[in-house]
Residue, then its C-alpha position, 0 to 999 in steps of 0.5 A: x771778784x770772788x770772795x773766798x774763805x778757808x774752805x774754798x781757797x784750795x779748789x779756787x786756786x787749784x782749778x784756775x791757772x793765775x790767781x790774784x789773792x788779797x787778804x785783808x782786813x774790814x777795817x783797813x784803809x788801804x784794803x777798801x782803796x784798793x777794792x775798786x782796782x780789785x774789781x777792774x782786774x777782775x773784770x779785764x784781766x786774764x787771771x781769777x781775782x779773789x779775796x780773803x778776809x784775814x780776821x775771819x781766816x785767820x789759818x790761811x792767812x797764816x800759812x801764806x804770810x799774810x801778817x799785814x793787810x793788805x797782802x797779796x798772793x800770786x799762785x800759778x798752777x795751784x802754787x803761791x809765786x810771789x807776794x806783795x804787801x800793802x797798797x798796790x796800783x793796777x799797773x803793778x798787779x797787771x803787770x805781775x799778772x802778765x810776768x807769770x800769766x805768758 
């Protein structure tokens, strides 16, 4: 799992096929439930795991919507595809994964 700021997002999700984005929050609940989930789809699943930290930025977190944390992003060939609020279980992003990974 890759944790990213403003600078480097463009580059990571432009030089990957499928990339998995939480933004998130130090301090939300549910964002540190799902840090254990995030490291086993990053370790197994066919697609770049990452995260951002809302508060520290916060233009990136604007311009994908990430209003709430956590939020995830999907992008597929540099391009956001799909967004998910709040806590997810792995199934979900697994399958949301394969959807766009085939």
């Amino acid at each position: 799992m890759i944790s990213l700021d403003d600078a480097d997002l463009e580059t990571v999700v432009e030089d990957s096929g499928v990339v998995l984005a939480e933004f998130y929050t130090e301090w939300c609940g549910t964002c540190t439930r799902m840090k254990p989930v995030l490291e086993t789809l990053a370790e197994d699943a066919d697609a770049t795991v990452l995260t951002i930290d809302i508060e520290s930025n916060l233009e990136t977190a604007i311009e994908f919507g990430a209003q709430s944390a956590p939020t995830f992003v999907l992008f597929v060939d540099g391009q956001p595809v799909k967004q998910l609020r709040g806590g997810q279980n792995e199934r979900a992003l697994r399958e949301l994964i394969a959807r766009y990974r085939d």
